[in-house]
C-alpha positions as CSV (number, residue, x, y, z in Angstrom):
1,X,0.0,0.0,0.0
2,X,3.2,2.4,1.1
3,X,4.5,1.7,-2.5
4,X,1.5,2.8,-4.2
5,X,0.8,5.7,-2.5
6,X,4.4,6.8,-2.9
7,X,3.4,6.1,-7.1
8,X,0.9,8.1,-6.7
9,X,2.3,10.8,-5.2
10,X,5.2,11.1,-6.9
11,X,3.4,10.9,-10.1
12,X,1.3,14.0,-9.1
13,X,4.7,15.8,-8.1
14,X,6.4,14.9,-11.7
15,X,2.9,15.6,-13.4
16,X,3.1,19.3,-12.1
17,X,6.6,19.6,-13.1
18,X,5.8,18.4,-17.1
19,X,2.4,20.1,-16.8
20,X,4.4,24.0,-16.2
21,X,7.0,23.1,-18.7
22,X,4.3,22.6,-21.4
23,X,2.3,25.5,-20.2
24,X,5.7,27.7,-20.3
25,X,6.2,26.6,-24.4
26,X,1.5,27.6,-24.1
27,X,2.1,31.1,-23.0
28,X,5.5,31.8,-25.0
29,X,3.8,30.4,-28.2
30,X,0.5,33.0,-27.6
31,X,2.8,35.8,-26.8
32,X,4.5,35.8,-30.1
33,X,1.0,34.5,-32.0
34,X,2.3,31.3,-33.4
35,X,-1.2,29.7,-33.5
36,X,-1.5,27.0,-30.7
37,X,-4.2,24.1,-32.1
38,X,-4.4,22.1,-28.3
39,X,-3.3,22.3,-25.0
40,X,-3.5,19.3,-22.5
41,X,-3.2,17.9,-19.2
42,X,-2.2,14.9,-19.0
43,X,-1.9,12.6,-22.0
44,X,-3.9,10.1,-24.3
45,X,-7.3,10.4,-25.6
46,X,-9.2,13.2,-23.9
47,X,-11.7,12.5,-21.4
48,X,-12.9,16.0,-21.3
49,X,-12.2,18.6,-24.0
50,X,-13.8,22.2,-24.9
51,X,-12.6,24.8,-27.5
52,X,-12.1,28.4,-26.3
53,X,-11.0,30.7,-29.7
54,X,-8.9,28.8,-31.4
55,X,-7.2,26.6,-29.1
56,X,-9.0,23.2,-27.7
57,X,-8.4,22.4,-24.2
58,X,-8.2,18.8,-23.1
59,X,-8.2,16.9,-20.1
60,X,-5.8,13.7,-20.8
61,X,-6.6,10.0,-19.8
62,X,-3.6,9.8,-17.8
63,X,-3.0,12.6,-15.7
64,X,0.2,13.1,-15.8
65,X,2.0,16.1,-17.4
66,X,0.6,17.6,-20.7
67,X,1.4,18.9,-24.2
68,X,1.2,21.7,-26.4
69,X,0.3,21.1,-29.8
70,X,1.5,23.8,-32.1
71,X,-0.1,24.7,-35.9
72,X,2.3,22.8,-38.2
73,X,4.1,21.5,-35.8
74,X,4.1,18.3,-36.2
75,X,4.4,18.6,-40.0
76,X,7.8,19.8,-39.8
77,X,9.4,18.1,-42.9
78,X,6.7,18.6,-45.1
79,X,6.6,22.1,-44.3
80,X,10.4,22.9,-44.9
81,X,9.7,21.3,-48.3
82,X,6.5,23.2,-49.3
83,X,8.9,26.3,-48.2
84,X,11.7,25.0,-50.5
85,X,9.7,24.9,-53.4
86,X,8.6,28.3,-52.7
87,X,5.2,27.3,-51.2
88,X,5.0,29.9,-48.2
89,X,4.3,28.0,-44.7
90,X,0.4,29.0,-43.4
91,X,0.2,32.1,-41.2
92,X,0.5,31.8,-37.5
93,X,1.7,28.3,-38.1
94,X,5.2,26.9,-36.0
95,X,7.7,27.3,-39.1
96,X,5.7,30.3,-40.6
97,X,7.5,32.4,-37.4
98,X,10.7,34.1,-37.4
99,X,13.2,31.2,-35.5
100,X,13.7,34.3,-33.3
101,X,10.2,33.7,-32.2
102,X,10.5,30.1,-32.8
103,X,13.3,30.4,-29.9
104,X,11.0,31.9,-27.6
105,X,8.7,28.9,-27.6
106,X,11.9,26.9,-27.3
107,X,12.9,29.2,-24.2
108,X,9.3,29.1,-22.8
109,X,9.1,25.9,-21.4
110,X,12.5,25.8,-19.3
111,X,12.1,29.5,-18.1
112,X,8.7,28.1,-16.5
113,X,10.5,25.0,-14.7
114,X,12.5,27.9,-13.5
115,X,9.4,30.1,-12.6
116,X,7.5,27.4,-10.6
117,X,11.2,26.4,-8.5
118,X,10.9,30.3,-7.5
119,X,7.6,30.0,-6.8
120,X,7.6,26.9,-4.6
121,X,11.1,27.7,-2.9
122,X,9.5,31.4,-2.0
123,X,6.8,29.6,-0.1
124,X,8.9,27.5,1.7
125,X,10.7,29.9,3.1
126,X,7.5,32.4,3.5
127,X,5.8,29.6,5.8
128,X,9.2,28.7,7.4
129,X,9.8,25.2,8.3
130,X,12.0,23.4,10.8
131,X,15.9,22.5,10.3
132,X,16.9,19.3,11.9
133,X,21.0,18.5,11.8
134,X,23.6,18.1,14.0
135,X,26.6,20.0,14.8
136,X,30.2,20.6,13.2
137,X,32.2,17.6,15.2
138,X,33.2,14.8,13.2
139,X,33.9,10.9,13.3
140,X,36.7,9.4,10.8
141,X,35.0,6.8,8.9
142,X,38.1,4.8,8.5
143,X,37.9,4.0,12.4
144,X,34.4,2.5,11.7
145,X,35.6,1.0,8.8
146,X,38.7,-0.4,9.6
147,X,41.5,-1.0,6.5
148,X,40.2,1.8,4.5
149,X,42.2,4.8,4.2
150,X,40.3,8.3,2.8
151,X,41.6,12.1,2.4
152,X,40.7,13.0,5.7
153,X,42.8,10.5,7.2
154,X,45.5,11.7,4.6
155,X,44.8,15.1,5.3
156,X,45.5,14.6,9.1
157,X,42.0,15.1,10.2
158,X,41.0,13.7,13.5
159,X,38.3,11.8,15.2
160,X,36.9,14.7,17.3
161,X,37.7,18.0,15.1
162,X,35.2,21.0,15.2
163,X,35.2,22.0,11.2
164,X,35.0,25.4,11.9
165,X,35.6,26.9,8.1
166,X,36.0,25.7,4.7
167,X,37.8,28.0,2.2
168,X,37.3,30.6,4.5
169,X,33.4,30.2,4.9
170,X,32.0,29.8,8.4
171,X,30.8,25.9,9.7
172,X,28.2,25.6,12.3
173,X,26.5,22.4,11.1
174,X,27.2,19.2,9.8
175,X,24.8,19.6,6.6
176,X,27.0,22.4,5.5
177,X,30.1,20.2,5.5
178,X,28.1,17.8,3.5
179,X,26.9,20.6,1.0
180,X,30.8,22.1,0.1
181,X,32.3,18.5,-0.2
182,X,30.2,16.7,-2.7
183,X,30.4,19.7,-5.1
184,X,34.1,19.6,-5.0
185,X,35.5,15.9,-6.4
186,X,38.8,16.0,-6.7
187,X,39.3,19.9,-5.6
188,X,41.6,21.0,-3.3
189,X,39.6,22.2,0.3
190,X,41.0,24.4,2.9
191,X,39.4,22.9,6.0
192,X,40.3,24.9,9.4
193,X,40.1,22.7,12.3
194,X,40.0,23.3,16.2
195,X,41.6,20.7,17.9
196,X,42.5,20.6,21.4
197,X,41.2,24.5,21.6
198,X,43.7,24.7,18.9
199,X,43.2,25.5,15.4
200,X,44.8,24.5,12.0
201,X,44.1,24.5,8.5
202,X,44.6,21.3,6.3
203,X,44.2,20.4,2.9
204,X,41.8,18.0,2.0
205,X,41.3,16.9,-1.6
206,X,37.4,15.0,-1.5
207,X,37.8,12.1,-3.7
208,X,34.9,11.5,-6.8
209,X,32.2,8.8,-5.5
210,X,31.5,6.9,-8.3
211,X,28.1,5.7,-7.2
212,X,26.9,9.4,-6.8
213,X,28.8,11.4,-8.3
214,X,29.7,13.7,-5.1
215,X,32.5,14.2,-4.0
216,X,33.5,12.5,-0.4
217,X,36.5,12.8,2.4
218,X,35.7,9.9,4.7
219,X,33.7,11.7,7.8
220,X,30.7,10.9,9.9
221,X,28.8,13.8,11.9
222,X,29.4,13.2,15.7
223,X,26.5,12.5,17.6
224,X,26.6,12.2,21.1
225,X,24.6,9.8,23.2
226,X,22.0,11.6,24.4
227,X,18.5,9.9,24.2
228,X,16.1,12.4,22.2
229,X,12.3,10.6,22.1
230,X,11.3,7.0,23.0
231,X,9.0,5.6,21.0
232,X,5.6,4.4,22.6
233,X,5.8,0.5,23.2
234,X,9.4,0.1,22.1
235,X,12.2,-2.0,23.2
236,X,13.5,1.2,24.4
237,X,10.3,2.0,26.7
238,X,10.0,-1.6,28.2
239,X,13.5,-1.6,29.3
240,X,12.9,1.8,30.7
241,X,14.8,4.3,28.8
242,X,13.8,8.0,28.8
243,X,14.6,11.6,27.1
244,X,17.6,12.8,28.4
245,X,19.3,9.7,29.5
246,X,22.9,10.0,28.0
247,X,24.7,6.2,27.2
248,X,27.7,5.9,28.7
249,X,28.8,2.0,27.4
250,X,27.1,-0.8,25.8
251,X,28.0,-4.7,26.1
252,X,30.9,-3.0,28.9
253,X,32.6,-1.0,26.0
254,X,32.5,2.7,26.8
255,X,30.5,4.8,24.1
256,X,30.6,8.8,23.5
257,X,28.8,9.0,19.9
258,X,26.1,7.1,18.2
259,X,29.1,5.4,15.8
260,X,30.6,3.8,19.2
261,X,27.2,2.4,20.2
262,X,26.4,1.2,16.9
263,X,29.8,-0.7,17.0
264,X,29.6,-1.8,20.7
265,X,25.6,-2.7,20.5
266,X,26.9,-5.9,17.9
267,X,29.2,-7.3,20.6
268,X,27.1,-9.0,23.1
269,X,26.2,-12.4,21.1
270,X,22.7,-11.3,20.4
271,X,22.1,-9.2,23.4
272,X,22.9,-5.9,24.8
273,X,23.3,-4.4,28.1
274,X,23.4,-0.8,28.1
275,X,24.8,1.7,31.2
276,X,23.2,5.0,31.3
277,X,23.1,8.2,33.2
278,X,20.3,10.0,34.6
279,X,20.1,13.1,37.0
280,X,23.8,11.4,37.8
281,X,22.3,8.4,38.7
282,X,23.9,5.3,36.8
283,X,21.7,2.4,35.7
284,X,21.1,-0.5,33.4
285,X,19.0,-1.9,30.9
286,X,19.1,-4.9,28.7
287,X,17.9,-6.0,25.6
288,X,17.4,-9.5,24.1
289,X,17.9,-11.4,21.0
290,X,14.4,-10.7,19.8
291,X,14.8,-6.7,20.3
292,X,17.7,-6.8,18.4
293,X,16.2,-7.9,15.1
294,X,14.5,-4.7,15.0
295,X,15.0,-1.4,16.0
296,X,15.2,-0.1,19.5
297,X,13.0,2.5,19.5
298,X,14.6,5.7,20.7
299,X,16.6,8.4,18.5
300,X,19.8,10.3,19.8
301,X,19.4,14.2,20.3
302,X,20.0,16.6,17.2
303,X,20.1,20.5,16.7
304,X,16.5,21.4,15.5
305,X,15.4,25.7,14.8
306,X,13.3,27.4,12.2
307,X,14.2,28.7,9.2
308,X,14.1,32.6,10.1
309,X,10.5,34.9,9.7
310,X,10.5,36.4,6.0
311,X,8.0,38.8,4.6
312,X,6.2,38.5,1.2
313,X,9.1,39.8,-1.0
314,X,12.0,38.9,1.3
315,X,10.8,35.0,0.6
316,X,10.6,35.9,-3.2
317,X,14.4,37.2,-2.9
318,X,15.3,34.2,-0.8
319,X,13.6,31.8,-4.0
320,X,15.1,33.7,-6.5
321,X,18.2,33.2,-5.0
322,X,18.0,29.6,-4.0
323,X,16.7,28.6,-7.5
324,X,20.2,29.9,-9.2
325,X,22.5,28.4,-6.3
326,X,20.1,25.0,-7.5
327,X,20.6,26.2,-11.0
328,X,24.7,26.8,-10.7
329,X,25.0,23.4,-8.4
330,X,23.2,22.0,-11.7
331,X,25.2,23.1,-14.2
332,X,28.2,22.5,-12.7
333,X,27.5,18.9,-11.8
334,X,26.8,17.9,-15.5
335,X,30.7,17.9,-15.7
336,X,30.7,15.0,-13.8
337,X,28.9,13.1,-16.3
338,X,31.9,12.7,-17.9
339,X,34.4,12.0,-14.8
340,X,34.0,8.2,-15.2
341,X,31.0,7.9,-12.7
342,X,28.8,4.6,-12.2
343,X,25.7,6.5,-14.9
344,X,23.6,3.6,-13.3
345,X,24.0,4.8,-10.0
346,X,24.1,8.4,-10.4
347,X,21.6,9.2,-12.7
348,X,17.7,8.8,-12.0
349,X,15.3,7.6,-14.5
350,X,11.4,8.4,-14.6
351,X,10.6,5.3,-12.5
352,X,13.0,6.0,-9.5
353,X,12.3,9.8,-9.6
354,X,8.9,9.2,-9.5
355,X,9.0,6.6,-6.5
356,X,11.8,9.0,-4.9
357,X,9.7,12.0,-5.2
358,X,6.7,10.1,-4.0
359,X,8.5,8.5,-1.0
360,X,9.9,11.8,0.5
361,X,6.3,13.1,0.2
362,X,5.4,10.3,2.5
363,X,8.2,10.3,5.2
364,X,7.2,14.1,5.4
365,X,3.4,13.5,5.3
366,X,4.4,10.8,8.4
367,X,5.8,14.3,10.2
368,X,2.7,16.3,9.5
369,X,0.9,17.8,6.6
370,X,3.3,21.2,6.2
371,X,6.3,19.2,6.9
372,X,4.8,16.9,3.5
373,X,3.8,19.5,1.4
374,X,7.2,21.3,2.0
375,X,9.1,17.9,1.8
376,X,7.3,17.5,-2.2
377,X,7.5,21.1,-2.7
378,X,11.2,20.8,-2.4
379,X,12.0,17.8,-4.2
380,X,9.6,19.4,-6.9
381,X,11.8,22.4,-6.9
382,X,14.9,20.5,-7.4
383,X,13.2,17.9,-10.3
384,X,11.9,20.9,-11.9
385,X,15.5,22.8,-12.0
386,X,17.2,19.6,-13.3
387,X,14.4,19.4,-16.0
388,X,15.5,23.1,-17.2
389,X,19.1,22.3,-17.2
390,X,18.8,18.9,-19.5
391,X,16.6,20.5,-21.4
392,X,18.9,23.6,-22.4
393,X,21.3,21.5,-23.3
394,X,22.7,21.6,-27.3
395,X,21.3,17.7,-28.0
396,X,18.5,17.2,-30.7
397,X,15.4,16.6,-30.0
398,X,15.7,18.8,-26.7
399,X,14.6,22.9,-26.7
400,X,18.3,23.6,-26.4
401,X,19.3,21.4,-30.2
402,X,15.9,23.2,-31.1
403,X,17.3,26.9,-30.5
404,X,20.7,25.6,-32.0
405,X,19.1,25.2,-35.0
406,X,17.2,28.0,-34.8
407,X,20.2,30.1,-34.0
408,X,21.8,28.9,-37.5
409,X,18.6,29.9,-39.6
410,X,19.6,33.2,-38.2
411,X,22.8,33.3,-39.4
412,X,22.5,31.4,-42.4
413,X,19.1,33.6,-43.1
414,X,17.3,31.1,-44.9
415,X,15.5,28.0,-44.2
416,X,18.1,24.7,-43.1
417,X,17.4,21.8,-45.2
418,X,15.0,19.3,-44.3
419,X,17.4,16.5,-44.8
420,X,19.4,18.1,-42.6
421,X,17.2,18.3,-39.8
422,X,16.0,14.6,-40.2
423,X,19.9,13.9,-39.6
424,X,20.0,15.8,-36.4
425,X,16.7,14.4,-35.3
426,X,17.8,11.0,-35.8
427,X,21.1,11.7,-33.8
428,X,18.9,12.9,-30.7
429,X,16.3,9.9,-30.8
430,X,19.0,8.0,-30.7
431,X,20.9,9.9,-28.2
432,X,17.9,10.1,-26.0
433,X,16.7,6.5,-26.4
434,X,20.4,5.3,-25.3
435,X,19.7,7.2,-22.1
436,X,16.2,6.5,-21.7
437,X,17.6,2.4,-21.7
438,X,20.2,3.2,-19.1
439,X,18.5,5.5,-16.7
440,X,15.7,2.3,-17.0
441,X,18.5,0.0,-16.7
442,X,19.5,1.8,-13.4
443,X,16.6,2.4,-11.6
444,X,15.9,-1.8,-12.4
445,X,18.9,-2.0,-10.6
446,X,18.1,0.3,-7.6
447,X,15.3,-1.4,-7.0
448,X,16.4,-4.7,-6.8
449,X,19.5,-3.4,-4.6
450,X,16.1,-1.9,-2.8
């Protein structure tokens, strides 16, 4: 039932993302009165469909997405052949405008992915939500997992440093370490430490995770062991745990952050015996076999505040900006692409986007409905950014080849040859299909991996 709920949703979350993009190529097509014959949502035969002017309006069997079906549009050979034998292409028809006008339309539908990330990003942070992380104290991974050697063990980081800048900018929080690392593979990082009250900068090259395509140094947040919520009927509750008790050793091996008690909690031959502290009282509790096999039922204690209070346009200034740092982050991780990454890993297909989008919605929907709709209006955000990026880019078949073309009518001011586009079509189906198969391929593969 979980799965097809997270379907569901996650096919209304991608739906709106198509849906704007077609209604951006709509509105661009109308501004510069290139005749628009239908506009949909969703696809397939039309369940509902009434004609307003000159444009039908159609409510698709499957609700998801849309289209925007241009005069001679869909004719395009034919037309650039009527136009070569001097036939003159029907007025307010697709190839009958300038390619000036043409690259409008092309422009439209990205500039609206772009549009409806400002719009949702400005109402997240005009309702303000709730930040959850921990702090700036780290954990080398290589003592968790032992034999592996990463750049922060080569960088002479320790278990225990406060990251207190990188390349000069100021660390509070864990996330943030997490943000400037896996946009910088294989680049150089200043990281100032403090260390025994102590500071010192090091130089920590992240190296290029293949399976993701971020960039990692080898660090887990530090967490102490602080008890944050119990859940009702739990392990945790029966064995008389509470908020606020901190851990001090589990199985008789002394813990200080949620790494050493995951480590210590596997030692006891299928139970555990915890010590904990309480109003600096010391007591014990124990766990069997059966508790074990699932999960305890308590969470450690994190860093939670609010996003701060903005007004109207203050939130519009904050999306705006937050849409181009999404935007640049974008951009720059296409480079990747071509850095020798795992592509079945690293890139999402339909299917896992859709379940992805879908599941966050749920997880955030388990939280409470504005931590859901923030959670999908997010992730929309992000989908819809990434769906202007690929789509500006120079391939065939996509509005970026389209306005490459376009942009050489210009120059060459006269019509490019029909066989000549068929060519460059063909290259993009065929471009396009080879990804379509391995983002498929992939998220097969992530789900069985699932």
């Amino acid at each position: 039932m979980t799965i097809l709920i997270n379907i569901l949703l996650g096919l209304i979350g991608l739906g709106i993302v198509v849906f704007f993009h077609e209604l951006g190529h709509f509105l661009a097509a109308r501004l510069v009165r290139i005749n628009v014959e239908a506009f949909s949502i969703g696809w397939g035969n039309p369940i509902l469909k009434k004609k307003i002017g000159s444009v039908e309006y159609r409510i698709g069997m499957f609700p998801v997405g849309g289209y925007c079906k241009m005069q001679g549009e869909t004719n395009y050979t034919e037309a650039w052949e009527n136009m070569r034998d001097g036939k003159a292409a029907e007025k307010g028809s697709y190839l009958a405008a300038s390619p000036w006008r043409r690259i409008v339309v092309s422009v439209g539908g990205p500039l609206f992915n772009l549009v409806l990330a400002v719009i949702l990003l400005s109402f997240i942070w005009g309702a303000g939500f709730e930040i959850n992380t921990v702090g700036n104290k780290i954990i080398l991974a290589s003592e968790v997992a032992n034999g592996e050697v990463y750049p922060a063990d080569i960088a002479g980081m320790q278990t225990g440093d406060l990251i207190k800048r990188i390349n000069g900018q100021e660390i509070t929080y864990y996330h943030e370490i997490q943000e400037i690392v896996a946009l910088n593979p294989n680049k150089n990082l200043a990281v100032t430490v403090e260390r025994d009250g102590n500071e010192r900068t090091l130089n920590v090259t992240p190296a290029l995770d293949k399976t993701s395509g971020a960039g990692r140094v080898g660090i887990y947040s530090w967490i102490d062991t602080v008890i944050d919520t119990v859940a009702e009927g739990s392990p945790a509750q029966r064995a008389g745990l509470m908020a606020g008790d901190r851990i001090i050793s589990a199985n008789g091996i002394p813990v200080y952050n949620s790494e050493d008690f995951r480590a210590a909690r596997d030692t006891g031959e299928g139970n555990l015996t915890i010590e904990y502290e309480r109003g600096g009282q010391r007591s014990e509790a124990s766990f069997s076999a059966e508790d074990l096999d699932g999960e305890l039922g308590f969470s450690w204690e994190i860093i939670r505040y609010r996003s701060p209070d903005l007004s109207f346009p203050a939130a519009i200034v904050k999306g705006i900006k937050e849409s181009y740092r999404t935007l640049a982050v974008s951009v720059t991780s296409l480079r990747l692409l071509f850095m020798g990454i795992d592509l079945t890993q690293a890139v999402s297909g339909p299917v896992r986007i859709t379940y992805m989008m879908g599941d966050v919605a749920t997880q955030g929907f388990e939280q409470g409905l504005g931590t859901g709709l923030r959670s999908i209006a997010n992730f929309i955000a992000l989908i819809s950014i990434a769906l202007c990026v690929m789509n500006m880019l120079p391939l065939p078949m996509l509005d970026g080849g389209m306005i490459i073309l376009f942009l050489v009518e210009m120059i060459r001011r006269k019509p490019i040859p029909p066989k000549a586009i068929s060519v460059f079509n063909a290259c993009g189906m065929a471009i396009i299909l080879c990804l379509m198969v391995l983002a498929l391929f992939g998220d097969i593969m992530f789900f069985v991996r699932s």
